[in-house]
Biopython code that builds the backbone (N, CA, C, O; Angstrom):
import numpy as np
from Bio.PDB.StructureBuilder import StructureBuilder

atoms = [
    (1, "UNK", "N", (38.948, 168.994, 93.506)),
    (1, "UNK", "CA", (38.813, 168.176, 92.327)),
    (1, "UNK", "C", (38.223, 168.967, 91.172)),
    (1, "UNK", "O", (38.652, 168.813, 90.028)),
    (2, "UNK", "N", (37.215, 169.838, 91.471)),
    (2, "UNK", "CA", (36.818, 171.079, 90.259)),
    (2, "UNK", "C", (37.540, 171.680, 89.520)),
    (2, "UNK", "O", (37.299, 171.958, 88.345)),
    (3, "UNK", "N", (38.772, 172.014, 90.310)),
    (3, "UNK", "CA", (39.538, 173.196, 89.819)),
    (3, "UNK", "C", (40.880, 172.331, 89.288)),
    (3, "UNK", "O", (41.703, 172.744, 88.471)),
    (4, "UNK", "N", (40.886, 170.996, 89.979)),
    (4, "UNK", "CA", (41.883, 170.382, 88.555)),
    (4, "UNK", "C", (41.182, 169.543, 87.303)),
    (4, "UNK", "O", (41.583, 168.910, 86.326)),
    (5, "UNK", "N", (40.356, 169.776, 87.685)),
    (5, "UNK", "CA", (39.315, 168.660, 86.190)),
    (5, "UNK", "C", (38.932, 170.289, 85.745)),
    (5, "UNK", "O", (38.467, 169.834, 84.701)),
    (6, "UNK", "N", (38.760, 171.443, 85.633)),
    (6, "UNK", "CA", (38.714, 172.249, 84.885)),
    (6, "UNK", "C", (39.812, 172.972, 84.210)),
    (6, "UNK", "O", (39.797, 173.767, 83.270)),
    (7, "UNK", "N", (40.776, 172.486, 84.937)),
    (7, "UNK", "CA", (42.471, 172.666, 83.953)),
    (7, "UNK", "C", (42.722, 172.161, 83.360)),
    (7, "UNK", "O", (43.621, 172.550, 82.615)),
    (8, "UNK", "N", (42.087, 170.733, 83.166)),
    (8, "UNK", "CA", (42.593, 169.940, 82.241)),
    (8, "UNK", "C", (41.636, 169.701, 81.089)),
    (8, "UNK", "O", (41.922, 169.517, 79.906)),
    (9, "UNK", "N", (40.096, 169.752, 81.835)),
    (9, "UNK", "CA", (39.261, 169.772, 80.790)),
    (9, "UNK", "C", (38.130, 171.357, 80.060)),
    (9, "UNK", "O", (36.989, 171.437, 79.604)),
    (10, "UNK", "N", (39.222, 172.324, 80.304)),
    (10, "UNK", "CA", (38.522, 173.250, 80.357)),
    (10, "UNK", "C", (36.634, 173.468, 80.422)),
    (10, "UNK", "O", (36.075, 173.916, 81.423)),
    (11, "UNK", "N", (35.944, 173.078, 79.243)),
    (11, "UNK", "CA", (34.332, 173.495, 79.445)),
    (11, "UNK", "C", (33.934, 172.327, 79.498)),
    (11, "UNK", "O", (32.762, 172.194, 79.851)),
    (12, "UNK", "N", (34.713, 171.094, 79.185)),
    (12, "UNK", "CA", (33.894, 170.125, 78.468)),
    (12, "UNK", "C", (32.952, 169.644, 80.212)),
    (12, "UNK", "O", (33.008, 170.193, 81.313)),
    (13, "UNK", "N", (32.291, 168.604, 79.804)),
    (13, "UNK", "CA", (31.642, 168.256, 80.838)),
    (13, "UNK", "C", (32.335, 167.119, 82.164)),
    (13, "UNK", "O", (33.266, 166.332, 81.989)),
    (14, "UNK", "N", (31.561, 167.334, 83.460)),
    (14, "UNK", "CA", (33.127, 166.756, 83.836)),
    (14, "UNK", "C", (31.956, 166.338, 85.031)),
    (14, "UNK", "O", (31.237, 167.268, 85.397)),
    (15, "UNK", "N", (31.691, 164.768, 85.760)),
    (15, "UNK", "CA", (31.156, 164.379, 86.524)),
    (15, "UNK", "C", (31.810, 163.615, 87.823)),
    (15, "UNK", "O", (32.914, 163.084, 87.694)),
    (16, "UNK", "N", (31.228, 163.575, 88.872)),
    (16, "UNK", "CA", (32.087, 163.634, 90.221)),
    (16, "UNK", "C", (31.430, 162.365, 90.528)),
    (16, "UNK", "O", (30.217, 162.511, 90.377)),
    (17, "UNK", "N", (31.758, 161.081, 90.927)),
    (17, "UNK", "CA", (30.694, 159.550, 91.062)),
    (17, "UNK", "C", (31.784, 159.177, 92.774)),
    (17, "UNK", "O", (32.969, 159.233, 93.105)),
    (18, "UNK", "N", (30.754, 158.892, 93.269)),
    (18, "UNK", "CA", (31.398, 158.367, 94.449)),
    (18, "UNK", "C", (31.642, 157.107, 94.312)),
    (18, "UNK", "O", (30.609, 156.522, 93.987)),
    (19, "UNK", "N", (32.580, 156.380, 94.416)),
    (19, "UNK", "CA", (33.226, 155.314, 94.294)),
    (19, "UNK", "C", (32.610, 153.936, 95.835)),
    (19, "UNK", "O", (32.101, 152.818, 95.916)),
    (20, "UNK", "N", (33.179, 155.168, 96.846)),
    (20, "UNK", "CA", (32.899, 154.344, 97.897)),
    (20, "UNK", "C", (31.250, 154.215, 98.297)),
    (20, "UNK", "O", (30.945, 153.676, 99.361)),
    (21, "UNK", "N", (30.583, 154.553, 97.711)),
    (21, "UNK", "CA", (28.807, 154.213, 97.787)),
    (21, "UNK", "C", (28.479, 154.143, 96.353)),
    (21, "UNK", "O", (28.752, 154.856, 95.387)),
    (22, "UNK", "N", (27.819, 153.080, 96.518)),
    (22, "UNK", "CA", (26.926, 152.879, 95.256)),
    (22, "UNK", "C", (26.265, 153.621, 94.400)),
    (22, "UNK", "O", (25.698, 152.926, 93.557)),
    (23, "UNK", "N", (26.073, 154.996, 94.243)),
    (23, "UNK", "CA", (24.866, 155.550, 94.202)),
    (23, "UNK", "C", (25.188, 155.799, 92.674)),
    (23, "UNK", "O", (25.322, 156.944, 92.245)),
    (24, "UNK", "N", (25.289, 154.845, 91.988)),
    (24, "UNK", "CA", (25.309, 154.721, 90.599)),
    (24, "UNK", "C", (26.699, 154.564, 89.915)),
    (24, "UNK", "O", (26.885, 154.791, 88.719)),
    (25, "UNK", "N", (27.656, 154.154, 90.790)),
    (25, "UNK", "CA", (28.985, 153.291, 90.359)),
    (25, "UNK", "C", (28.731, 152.464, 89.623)),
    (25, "UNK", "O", (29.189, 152.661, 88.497)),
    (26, "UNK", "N", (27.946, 151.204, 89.808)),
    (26, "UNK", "CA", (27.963, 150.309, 88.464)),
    (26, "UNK", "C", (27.146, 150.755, 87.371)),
    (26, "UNK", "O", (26.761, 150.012, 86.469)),
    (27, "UNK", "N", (26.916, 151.843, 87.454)),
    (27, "UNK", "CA", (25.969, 152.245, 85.955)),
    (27, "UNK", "C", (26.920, 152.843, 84.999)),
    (27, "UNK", "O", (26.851, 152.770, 83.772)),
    (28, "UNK", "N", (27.955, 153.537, 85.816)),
    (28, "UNK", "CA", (28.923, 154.104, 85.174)),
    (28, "UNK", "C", (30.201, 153.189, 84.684)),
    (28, "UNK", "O", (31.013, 153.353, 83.773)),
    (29, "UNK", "N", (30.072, 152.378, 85.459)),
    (29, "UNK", "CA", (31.679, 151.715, 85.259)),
    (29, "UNK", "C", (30.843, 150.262, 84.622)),
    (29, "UNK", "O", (31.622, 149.332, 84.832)),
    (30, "UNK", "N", (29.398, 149.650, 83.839)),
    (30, "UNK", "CA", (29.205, 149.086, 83.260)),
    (30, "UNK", "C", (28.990, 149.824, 81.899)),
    (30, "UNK", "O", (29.026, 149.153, 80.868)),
    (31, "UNK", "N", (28.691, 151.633, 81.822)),
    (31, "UNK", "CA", (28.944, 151.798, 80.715)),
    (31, "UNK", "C", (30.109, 152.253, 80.094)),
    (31, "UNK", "O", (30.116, 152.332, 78.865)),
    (32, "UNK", "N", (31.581, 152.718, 81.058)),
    (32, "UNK", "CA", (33.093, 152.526, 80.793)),
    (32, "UNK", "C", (33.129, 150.917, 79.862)),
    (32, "UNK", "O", (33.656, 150.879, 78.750)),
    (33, "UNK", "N", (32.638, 149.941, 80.358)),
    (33, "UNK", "CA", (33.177, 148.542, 80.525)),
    (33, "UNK", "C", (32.723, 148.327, 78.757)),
    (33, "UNK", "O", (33.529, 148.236, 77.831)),
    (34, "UNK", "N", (31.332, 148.287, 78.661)),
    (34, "UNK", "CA", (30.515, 148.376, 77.461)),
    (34, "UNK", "C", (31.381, 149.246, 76.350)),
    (34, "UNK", "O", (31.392, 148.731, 75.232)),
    (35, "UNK", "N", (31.982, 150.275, 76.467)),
    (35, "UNK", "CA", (32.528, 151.280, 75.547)),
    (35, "UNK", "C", (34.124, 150.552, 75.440)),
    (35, "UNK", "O", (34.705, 150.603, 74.355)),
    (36, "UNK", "N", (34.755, 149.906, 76.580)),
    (36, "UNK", "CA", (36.249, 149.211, 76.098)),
    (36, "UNK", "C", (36.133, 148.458, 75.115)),
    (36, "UNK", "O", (36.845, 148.460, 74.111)),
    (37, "UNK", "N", (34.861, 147.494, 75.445)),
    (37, "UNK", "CA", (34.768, 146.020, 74.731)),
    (37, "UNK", "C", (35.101, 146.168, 73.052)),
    (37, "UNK", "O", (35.540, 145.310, 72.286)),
    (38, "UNK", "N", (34.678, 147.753, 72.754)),
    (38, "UNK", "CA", (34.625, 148.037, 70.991)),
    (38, "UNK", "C", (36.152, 148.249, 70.646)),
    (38, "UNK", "O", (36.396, 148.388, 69.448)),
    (39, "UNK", "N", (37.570, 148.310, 71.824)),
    (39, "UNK", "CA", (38.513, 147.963, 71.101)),
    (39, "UNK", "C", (39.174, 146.787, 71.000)),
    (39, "UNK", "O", (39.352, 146.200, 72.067)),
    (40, "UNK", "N", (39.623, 146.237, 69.934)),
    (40, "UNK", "CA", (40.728, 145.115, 70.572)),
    (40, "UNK", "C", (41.731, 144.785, 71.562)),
    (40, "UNK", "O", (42.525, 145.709, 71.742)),
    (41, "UNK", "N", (41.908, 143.897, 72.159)),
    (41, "UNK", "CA", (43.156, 143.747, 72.565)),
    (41, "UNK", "C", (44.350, 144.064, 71.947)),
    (41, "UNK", "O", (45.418, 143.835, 72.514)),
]
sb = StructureBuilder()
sb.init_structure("model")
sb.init_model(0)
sb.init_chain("A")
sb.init_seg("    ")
for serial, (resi, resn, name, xyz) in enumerate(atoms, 1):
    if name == "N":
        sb.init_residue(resn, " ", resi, " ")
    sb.init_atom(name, np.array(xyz, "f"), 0.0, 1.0, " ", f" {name:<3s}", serial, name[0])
structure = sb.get_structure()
């Protein structure tokens, strides 16, 4: 997963969240959720 998230995102910053354990999934995907809300439908 490193070496294709660094092909695509060369330097920029690039974070790995485990999906299947909690260990800070909803912090991330309530601040994804928070950042949609600012476009319209």
């Amino acid at each position: 997963m490193d070496r294709d998230a660094r092909a695509r995102r060369g330097d920029l910053p690039t974070i790995f969240q485990s999906l299947a354990e909690d260990t800070g999934a909803t912090a991330v995907a309530d601040w994804i959720r928070s950042h949609l809300r600012r476009f319209p439908r």
